[in-house]
One Martini backbone bead per residue (centre of mass of N, CA, C, O) as a GRO file, in nm:
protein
  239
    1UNK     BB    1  -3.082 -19.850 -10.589
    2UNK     BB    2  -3.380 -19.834 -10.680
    3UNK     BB    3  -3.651 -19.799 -10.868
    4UNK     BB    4  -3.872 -19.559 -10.989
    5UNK     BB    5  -4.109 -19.352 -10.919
    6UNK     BB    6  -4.379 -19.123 -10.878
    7UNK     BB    7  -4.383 -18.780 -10.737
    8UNK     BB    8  -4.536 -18.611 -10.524
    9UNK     BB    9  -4.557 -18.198 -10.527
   10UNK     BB   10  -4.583 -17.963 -10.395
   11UNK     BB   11  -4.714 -17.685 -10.570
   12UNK     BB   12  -4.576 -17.446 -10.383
   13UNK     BB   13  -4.287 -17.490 -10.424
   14UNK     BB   14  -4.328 -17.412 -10.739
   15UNK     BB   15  -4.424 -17.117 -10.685
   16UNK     BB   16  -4.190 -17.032 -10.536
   17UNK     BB   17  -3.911 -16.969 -10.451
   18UNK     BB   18  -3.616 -17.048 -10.641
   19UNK     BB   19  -3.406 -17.312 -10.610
   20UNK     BB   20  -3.063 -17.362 -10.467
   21UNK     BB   21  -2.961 -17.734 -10.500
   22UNK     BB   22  -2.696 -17.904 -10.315
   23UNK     BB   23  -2.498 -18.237 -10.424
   24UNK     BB   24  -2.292 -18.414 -10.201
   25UNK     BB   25  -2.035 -18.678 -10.295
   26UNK     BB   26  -1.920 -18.953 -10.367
   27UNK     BB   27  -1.876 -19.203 -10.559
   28UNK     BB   28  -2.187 -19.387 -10.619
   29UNK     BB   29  -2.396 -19.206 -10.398
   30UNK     BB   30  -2.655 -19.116 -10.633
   31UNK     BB   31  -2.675 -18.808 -10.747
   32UNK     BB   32  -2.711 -18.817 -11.036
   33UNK     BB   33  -2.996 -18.978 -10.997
   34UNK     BB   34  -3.139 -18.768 -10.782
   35UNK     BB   35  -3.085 -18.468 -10.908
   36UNK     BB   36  -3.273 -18.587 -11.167
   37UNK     BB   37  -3.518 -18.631 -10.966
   38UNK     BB   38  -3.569 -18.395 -10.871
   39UNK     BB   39  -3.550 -18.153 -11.110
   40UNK     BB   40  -3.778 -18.265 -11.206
   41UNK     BB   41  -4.032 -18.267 -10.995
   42UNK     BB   42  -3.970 -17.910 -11.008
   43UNK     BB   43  -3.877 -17.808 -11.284
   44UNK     BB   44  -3.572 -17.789 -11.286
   45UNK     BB   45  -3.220 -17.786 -11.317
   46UNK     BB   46  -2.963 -17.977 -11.446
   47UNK     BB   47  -2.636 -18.028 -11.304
   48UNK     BB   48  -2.353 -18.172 -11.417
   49UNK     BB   49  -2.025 -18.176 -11.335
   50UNK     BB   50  -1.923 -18.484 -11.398
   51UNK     BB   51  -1.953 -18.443 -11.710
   52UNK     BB   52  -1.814 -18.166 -11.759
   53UNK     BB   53  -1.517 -18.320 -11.697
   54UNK     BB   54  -1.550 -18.563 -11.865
   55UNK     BB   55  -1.529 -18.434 -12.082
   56UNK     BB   56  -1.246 -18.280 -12.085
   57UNK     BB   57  -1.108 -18.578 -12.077
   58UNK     BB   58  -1.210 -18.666 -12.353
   59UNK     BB   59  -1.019 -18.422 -12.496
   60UNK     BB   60  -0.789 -18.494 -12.430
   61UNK     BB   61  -0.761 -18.810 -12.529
   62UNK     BB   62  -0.810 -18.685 -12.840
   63UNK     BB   63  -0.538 -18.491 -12.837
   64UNK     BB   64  -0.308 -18.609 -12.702
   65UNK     BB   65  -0.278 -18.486 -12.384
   66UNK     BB   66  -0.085 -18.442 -12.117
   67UNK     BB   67  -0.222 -18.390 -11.828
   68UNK     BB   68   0.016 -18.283 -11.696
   69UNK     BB   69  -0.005 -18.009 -11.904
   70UNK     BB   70  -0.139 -17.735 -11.802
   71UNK     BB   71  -0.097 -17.530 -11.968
   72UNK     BB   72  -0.265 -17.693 -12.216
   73UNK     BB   73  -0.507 -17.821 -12.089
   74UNK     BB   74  -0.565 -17.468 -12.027
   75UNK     BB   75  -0.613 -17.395 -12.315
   76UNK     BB   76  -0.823 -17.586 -12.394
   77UNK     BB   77  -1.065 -17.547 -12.214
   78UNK     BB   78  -1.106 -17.260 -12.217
   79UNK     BB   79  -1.241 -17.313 -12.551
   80UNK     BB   80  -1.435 -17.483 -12.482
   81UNK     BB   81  -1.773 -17.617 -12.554
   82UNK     BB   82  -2.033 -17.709 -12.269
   83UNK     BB   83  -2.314 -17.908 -12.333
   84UNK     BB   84  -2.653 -17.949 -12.147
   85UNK     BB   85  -2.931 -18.164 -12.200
   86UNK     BB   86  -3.214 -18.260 -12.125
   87UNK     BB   87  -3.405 -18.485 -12.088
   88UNK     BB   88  -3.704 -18.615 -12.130
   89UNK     BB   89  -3.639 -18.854 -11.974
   90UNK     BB   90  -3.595 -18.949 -11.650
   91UNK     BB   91  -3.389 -19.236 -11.758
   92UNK     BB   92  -3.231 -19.097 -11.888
   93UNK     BB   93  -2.916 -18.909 -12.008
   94UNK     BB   94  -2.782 -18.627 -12.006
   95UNK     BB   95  -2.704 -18.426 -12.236
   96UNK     BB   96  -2.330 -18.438 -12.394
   97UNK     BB   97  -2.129 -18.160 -12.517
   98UNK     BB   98  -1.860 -18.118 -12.705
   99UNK     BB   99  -1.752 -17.907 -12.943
  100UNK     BB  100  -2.044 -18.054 -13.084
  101UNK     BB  101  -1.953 -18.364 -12.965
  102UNK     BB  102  -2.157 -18.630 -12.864
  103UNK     BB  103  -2.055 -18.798 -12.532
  104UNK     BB  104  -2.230 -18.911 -12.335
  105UNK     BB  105  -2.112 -19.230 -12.324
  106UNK     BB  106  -1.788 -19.179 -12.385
  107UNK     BB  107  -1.748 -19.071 -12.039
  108UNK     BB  108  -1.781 -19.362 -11.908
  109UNK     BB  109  -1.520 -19.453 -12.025
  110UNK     BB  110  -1.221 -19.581 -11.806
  111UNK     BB  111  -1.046 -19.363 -11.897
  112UNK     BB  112  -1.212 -19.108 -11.805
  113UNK     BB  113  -1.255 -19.234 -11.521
  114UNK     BB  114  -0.903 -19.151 -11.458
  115UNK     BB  115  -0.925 -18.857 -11.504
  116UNK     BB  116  -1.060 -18.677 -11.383
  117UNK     BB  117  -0.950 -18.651 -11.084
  118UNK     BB  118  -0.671 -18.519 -11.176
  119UNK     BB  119  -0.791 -18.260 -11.282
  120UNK     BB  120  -0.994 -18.200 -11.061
  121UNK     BB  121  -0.706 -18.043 -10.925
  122UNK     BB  122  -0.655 -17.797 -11.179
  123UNK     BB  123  -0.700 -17.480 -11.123
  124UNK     BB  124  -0.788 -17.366 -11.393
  125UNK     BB  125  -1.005 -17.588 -11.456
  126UNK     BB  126  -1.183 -17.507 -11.199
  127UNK     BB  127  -1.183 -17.200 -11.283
  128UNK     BB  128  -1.403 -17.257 -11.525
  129UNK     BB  129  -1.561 -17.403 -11.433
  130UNK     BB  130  -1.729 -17.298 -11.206
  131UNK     BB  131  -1.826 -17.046 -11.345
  132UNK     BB  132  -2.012 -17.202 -11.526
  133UNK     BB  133  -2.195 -17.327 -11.256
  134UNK     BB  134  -2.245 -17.072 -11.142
  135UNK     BB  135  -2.390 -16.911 -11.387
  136UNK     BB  136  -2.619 -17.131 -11.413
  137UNK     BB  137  -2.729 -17.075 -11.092
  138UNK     BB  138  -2.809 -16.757 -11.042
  139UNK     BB  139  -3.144 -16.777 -11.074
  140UNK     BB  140  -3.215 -17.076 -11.013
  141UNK     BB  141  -3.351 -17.382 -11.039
  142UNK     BB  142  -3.143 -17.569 -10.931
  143UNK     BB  143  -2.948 -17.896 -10.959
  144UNK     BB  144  -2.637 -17.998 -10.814
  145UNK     BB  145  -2.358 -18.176 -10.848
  146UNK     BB  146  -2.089 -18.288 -10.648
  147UNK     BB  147  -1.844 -18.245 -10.435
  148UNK     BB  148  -1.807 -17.871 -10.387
  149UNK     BB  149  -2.100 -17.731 -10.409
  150UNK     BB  150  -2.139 -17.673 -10.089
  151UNK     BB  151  -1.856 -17.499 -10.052
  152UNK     BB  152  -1.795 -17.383 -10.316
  153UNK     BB  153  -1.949 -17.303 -10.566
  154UNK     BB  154  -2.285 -17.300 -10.366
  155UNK     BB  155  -2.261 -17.194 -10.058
  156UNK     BB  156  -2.569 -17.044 -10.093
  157UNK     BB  157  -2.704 -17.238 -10.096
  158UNK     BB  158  -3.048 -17.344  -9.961
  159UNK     BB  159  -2.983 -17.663 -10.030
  160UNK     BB  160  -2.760 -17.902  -9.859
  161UNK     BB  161  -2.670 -18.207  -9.956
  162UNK     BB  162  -2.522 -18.567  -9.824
  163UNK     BB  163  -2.399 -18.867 -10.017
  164UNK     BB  164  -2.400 -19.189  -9.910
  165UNK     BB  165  -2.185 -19.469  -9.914
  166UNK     BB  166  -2.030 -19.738  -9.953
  167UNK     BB  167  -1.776 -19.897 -10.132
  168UNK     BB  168  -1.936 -20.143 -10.216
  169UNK     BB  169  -2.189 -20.051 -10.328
  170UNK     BB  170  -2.074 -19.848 -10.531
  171UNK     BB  171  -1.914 -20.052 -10.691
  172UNK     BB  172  -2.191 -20.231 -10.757
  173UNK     BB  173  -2.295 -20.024 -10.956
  174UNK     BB  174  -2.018 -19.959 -11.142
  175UNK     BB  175  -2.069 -20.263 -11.247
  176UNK     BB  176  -2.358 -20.226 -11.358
  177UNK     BB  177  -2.277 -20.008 -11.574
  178UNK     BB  178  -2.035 -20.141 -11.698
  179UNK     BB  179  -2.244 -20.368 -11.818
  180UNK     BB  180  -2.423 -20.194 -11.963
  181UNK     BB  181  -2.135 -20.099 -12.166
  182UNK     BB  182  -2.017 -20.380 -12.215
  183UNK     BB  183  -1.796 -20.396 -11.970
  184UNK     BB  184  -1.541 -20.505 -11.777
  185UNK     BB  185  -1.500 -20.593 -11.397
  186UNK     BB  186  -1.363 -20.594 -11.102
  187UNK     BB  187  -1.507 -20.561 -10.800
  188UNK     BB  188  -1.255 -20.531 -10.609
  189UNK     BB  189  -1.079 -20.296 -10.823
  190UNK     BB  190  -1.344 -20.098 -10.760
  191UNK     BB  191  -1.300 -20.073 -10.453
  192UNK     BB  192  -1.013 -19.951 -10.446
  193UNK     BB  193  -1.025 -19.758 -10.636
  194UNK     BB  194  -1.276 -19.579 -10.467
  195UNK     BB  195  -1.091 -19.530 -10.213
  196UNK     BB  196  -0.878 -19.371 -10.362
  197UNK     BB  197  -1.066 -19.169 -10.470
  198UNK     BB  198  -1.148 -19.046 -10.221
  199UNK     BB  199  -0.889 -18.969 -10.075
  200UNK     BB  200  -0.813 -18.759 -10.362
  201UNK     BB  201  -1.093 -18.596 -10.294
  202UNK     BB  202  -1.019 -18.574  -9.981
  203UNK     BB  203  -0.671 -18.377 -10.019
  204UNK     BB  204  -0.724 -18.217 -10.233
  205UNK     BB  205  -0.657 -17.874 -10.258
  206UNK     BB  206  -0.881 -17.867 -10.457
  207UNK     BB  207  -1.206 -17.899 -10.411
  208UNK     BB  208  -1.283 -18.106 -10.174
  209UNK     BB  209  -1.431 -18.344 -10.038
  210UNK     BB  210  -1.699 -18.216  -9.873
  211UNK     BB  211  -1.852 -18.126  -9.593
  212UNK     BB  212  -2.088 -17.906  -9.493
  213UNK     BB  213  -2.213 -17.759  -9.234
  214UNK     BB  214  -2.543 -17.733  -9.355
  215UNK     BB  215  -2.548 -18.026  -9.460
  216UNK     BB  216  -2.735 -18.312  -9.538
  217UNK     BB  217  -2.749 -18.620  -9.480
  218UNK     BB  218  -2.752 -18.932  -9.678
  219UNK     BB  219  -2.812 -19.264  -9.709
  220UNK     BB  220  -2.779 -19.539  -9.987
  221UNK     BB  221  -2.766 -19.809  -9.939
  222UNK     BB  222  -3.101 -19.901  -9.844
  223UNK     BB  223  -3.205 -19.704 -10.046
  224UNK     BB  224  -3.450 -19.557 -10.233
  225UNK     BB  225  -3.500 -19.310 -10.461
  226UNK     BB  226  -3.757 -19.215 -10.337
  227UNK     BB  227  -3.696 -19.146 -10.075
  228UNK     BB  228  -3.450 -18.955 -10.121
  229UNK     BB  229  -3.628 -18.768 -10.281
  230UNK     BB  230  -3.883 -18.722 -10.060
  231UNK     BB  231  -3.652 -18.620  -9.862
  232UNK     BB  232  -3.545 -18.353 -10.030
  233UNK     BB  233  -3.809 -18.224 -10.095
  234UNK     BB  234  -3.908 -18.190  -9.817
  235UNK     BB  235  -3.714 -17.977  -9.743
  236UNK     BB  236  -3.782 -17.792  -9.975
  237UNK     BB  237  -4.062 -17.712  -9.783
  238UNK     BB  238  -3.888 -17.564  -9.555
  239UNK     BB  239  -3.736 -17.318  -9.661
   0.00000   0.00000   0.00000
């Protein structure tokens, strides 16, 4: 997707009752990008949730444990202390901390993101996440992305987006992302991630991506950030 411009929001929507806004989809479908400039335009809170596994993969990976030992895992996580703190800049990155270490930037790197898929398969860690998403969104006003957001998650949010991109666009997102911080990667190699995450991610027993019954799917393949966020907007001024 392209960058983004300011997007006008009709006013009303801001005085309504605070909305509460899932949206899902695989990865590099543009989620986590979308979420925050919707949730910035409405004045809502952004809840990263692929950020909050990420953190805690990052914290599993410091403390050298075996990711297969869920009985440790699940002590681990259980008593960590994971904090989101919204940017100032709208093209910034949520800030990310776990027990008050800042890891912004250190989640997003490769070691990282092989491991989020297979933890957030792990039911402990799941149920401990859930409950704190749950709890971030109880009286509204926020914007959640992730898998199975509008599934498990926030099953009654009042509205669920499900956003979609082919492999090849994906991947070519992710090697972009990866070459901003400085990592080098092969675009094929990525492709093939790509789809093996799919399948792990829509075949897992728990929380499994899939599409919620009443959500909008969204394509975002040659569409820019701004018409996606004004195609979700549009709808929120419709609830």
């Amino acid at each position: 997707m392209h960058p983004a411009r300011k997007i006008v929001v009709n006013q009303s929507l801001r005085a309504g009752k605070p909305l509460i806004i899932a949206i899902d989809g695989p990865a590099g479908a543009g989620k986590s990008t979308v979420a925050r400039k919707v949730a910035q335009e409405l004045g809502y809170l952004y809840i990263d949730t692929g950020a909050m596994y990420r953190a805690a993969a990052w914290l599993i990976l410091q403390k050298n444990i075996d990711p297969n030992d869920q009985t440790t895992v699940a002590a681990l996580i259980s008593t960590a202390k994971i904090e989101l703190r919204q940017a100032k800049d709208i093209d910034g990155p949520i800030s990310v901390l776990i027990n008050g270490h800042e890891v912004t930037a250190a989640i997003r790197k490769q070691a990282v993101t092989h491991l989020v898929s297979p933890l957030a398969t792990q039911p402990a860690v799941r149920q401990y996440m859930v409950k704190q998403q749950q709890q971030m969104a109880a009286s509204g006003g926020v914007v959640m992305d992730g898998r199975d957001i509008g599934t498990v998650v926030l099953p009654e949010a009042d509205l669920k987006i499900f956003l979609t991109a082919t492999p090849e666009v994906r991947a070519k997102r992710r090697w972009h992302d990866l070459a901003n911080q400085g990592e080098q990667a092969d675009i094929n190699i990525l492709i093939t991630e790509i789809r093996q995450r799919d399948e792990r991610d829509s075949t897992r027993a728990v929380g499994p991506l899939k599409l919620a019954d009443d959500a909008i799917t969204i394509d975002t393949d040659s569409s820019t950030i701004d018409s996606v966020v004004a195609t979700i907007i549009n709808y929120c001024q419709q609830v």
